[in-house]
C-alpha positions in Angstrom: -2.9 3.9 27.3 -1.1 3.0 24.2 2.6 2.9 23.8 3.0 4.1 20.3 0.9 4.4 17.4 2.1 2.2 14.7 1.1 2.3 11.1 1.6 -0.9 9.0 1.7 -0.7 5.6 0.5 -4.7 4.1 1.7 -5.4 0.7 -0.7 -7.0 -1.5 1.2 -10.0 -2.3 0.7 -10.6 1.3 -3.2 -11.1 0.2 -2.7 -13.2 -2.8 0.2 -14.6 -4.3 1.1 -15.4 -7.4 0.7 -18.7 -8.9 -2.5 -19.0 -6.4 -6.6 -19.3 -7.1 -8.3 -16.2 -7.3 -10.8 -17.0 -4.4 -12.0 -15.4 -1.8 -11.6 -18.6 0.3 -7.6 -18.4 -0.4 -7.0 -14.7 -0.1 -8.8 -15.1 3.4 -6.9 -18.0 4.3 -3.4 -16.0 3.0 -5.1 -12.9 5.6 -5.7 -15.2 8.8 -1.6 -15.9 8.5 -0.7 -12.1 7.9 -2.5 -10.8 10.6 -1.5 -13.0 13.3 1.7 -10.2 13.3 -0.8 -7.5 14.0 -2.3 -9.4 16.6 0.8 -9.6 18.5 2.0 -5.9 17.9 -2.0 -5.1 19.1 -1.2 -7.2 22.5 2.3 -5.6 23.2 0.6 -2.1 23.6 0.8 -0.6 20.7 -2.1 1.3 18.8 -2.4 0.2 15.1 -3.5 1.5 11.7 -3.2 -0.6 8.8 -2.9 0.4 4.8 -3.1 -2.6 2.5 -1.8 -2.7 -1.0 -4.7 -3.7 -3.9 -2.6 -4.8 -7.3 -3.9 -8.6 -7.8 -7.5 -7.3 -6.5 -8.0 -4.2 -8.6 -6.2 -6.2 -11.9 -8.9 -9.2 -11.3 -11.9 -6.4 -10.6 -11.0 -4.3 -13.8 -10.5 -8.1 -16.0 -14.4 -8.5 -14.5 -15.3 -5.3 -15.5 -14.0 -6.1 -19.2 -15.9 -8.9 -19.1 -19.1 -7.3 -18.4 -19.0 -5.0 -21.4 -20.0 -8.6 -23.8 -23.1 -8.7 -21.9 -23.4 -5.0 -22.3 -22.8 -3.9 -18.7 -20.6 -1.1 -18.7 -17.1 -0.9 -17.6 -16.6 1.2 -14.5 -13.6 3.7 -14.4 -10.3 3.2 -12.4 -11.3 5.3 -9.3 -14.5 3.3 -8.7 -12.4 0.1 -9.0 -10.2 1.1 -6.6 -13.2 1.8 -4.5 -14.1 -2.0 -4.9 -11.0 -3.0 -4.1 -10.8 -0.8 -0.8 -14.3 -2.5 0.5 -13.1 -5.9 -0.4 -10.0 -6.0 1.4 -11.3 -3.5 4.3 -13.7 -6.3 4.7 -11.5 -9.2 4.6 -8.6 -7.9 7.0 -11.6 -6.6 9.2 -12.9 -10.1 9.7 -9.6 -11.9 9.7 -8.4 -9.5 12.5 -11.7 -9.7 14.6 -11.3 -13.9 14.5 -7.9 -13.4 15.5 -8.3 -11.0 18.0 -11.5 -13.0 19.5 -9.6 -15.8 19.8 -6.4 -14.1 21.9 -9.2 -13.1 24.0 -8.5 -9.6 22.9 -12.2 -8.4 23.4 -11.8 -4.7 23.7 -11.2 -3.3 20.1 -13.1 -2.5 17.6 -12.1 -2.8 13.9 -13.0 -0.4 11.7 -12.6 -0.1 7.3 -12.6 3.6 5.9 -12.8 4.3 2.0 -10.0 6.6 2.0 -9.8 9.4 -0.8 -6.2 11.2 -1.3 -5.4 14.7 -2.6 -3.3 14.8 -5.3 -1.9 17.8 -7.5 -3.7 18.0 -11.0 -0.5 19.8 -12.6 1.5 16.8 -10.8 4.1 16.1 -13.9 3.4 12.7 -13.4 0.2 13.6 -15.6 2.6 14.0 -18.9 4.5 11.1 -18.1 2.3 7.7 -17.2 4.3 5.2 -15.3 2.3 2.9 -13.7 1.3 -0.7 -14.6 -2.6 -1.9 -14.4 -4.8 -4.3 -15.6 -5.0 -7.0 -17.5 -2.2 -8.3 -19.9 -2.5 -8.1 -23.6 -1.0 -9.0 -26.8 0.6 -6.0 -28.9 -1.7 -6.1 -31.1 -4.8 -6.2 -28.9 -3.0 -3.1 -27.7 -2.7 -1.6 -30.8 -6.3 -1.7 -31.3 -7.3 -0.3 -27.8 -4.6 2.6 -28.0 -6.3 3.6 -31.0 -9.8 3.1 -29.4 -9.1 5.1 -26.0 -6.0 7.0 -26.6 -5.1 5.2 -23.3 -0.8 4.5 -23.0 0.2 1.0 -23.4 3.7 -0.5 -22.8 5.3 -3.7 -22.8 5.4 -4.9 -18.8 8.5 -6.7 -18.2 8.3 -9.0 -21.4 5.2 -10.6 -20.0 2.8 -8.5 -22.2 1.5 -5.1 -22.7 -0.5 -3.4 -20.1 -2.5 -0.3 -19.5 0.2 2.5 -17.7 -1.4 5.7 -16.2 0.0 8.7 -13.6 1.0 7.8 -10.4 1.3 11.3 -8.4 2.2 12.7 -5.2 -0.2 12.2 -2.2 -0.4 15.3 -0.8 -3.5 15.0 2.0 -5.8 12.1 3.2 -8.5 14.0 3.1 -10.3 11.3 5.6 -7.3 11.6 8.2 -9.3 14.0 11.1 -11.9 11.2 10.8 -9.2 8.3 10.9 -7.7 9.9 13.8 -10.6 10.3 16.1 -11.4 6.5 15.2 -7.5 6.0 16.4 -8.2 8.2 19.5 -11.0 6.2 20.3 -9.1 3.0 20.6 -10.4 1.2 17.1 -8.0 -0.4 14.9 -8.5 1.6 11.3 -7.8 -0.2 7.9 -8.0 2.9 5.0 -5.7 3.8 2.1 -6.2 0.6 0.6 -4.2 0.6 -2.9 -3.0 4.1 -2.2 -5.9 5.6 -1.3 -8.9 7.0 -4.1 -6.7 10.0 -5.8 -8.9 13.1 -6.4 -7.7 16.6 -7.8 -9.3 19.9 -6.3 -10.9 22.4 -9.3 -13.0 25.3 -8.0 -13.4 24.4 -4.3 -14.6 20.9 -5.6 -12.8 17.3 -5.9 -12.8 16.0 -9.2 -11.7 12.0 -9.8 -8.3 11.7 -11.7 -7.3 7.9 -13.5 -4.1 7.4 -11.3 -2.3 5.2 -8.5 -1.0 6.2 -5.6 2.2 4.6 -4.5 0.9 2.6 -1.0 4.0 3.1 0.9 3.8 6.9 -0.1 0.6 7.4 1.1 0.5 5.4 4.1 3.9 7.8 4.8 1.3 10.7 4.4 -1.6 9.3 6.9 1.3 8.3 9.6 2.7 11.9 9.3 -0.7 13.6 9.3 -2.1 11.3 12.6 1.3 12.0 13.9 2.3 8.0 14.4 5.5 7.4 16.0 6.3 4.5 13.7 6.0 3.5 10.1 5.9 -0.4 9.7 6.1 -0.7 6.1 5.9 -5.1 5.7 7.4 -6.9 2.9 8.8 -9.8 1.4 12.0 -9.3 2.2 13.3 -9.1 6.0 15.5 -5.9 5.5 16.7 -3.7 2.6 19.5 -4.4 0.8 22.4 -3.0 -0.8 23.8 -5.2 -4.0 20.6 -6.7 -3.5 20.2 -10.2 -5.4 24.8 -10.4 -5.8 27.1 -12.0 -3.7 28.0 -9.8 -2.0 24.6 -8.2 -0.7 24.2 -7.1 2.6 21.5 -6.7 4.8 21.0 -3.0 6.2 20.2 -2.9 9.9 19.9 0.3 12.3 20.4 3.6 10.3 20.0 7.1 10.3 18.4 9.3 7.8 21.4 11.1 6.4 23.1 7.2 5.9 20.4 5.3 4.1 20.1 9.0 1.6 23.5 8.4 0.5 22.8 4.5 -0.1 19.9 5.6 -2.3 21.6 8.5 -4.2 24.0 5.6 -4.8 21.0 3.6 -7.0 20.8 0.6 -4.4 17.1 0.0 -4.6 14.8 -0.8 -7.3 12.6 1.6 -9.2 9.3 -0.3 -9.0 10.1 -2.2 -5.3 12.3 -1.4 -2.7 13.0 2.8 -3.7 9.5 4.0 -3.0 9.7 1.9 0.6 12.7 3.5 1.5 11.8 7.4 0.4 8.9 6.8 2.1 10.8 5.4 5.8 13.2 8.9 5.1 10.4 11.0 4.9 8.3 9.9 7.5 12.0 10.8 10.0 12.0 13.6 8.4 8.6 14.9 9.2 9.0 13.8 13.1 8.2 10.1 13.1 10.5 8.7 15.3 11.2 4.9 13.5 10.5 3.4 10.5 10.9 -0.3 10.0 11.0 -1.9 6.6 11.1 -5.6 7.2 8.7 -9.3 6.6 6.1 -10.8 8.6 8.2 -13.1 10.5 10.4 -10.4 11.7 8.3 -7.9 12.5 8.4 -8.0 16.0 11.8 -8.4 16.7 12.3 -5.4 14.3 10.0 -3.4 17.1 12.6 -4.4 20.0 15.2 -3.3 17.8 16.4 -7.3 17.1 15.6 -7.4 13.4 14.6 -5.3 9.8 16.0 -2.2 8.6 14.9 0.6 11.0 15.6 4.3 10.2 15.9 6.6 12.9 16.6 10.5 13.3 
């Protein structure tokens, strides 16, 4: 009998960093460390599902599929990359966590990768208005010329080049979650929603593939609410959310309820593109009957689960 059922959101940068090789040998190295959390969670009782994110994968899968077309191999669209992406990492947390498990002794538990799909709305306004970086960098030129080419969006990322934007819409359903949850019910350990999760639009009783991400944190919020989790682990960088994050004068944020950590973010604390989604996501998730979210790092983790460490929203 479990105590809880915890889902764990991984960021990506937890898989590889920046500045490091592109191997498979480093990003399972970089995995053996960030599981060794999940182990420990696994041992104190606690059921687990893990989400993972998928940015320095997919961006190195779709600069390989770019490299193909030279030789005449076609490039594969968005959704199918994100499909690679989801067996790659599935794999490589799957074996990482079995070592790691095998060698606490933990012999019981069977970990299991699911190629997750996610319902979004096709009249989602996010359609109109693409937000989301992927890909490759490029000079503005080299943009120019595949703007004109594909009618694709491209915008300047930050100074460091110009990249490929498209929608990033609401997750509505994961429309694998019945299967995820018998898996769960079963005692397995279930890695799915890699990246987001494989967005796909309904049209005449059908599902139809849409080029978009789905925010991570957002949809792992969606699974944990739908396989009704009593907590939503969503692991960072950083050991708590901030506010005046980066000044002087920032301070960490600890225990707090819904209602507080709303007015913090009405008050524009957390970053468009980092922290923000992470937090609407822990709100949500209380407000749909979770009973704690934590948004903290590796390191403090389990601490934040005896209510010791990490920013942890409750009702």
């Amino acid at each position: 009998m479990v105590k809880e059922l915890v889902a764990i959101a991984l960021g990506g940068n937890m898989i590889l960093k920046k500045g490091q090789p592109k191997t498979y040998e480093q990003q399972m190295e970089n995995l053996r460390v960030a599981t060794e959390v999940i182990v420990e969670i696994i041992k104190m009782g606690y059921g687990v599902i893990l989400t993972h994110g998928n940015g320095p994968q997919v961006g190195n899968i779709l600069v390989q599929q770019k490299s193909g077309v030279a030789d005449g191999i076609p490039a594969q669209p968005l959704n199918i990359c994100g499909a690679m992406s989801q067996g790659q990492i599935g794999f490589m947390v799957q074996t990482a966590l079995e070592e790691l498990l095998f060698d606490n002794g933990v012999l019981d538990k069977r970990v299991v990768a699911i190629i997750t799909r996610v319902l979004v709305d096709s009249s989602d306004p996010a359609f109109k208005e693409p937000t989301k970086p992927i890909g490759p960098f490029y000079s503005e030129e080299e943009a120019i010329v595949l703007h004109k080419k594909t009618r694709d969006t491209y915008i300047n990322d930050a100074g460091r080049g110009f990249r490929k934007v498209v929608p990033s819409p609401i997750p509505l359903e994961i429309l694998e979650g019945k299967t995820i949850r018998r898996c769960v019910e079963e005692g397995d350990i279930v890695i799915s929603v890699g990246g987001g999760g494989i967005p796909v639009a309904r049209k005449n009783g059908k599902f139809e593939d849409v080029e978009a991400v789905i925010d991570k944190d957002r949809a792992t919020e969606v699974l944990a609410t739908q396989i009704d989790a009593e907590i939503l682990m969503i692991i960072t960088d950083v050991s708590n959310a901030y506010i005046n994050f980066g000044k002087t004068d920032q301070k960490a944020i600890g225990k707090v309820t819904i209602e507080e950590m709303k007015k913090i973010l009405d008050d524009g604390q957390f970053a468009k593109g980092s922290m923000k989604p992470k937090v609407g996501s822990a709100i949500r998730f209380i407000e749909k009957g979770g009973l704690l979210s934590i948004i903290t790092s590796p390191e403090n983790a389990i601490a934040a689960l005896k209510d010791k460490a990490g920013t942890r929203l409750v009702k």
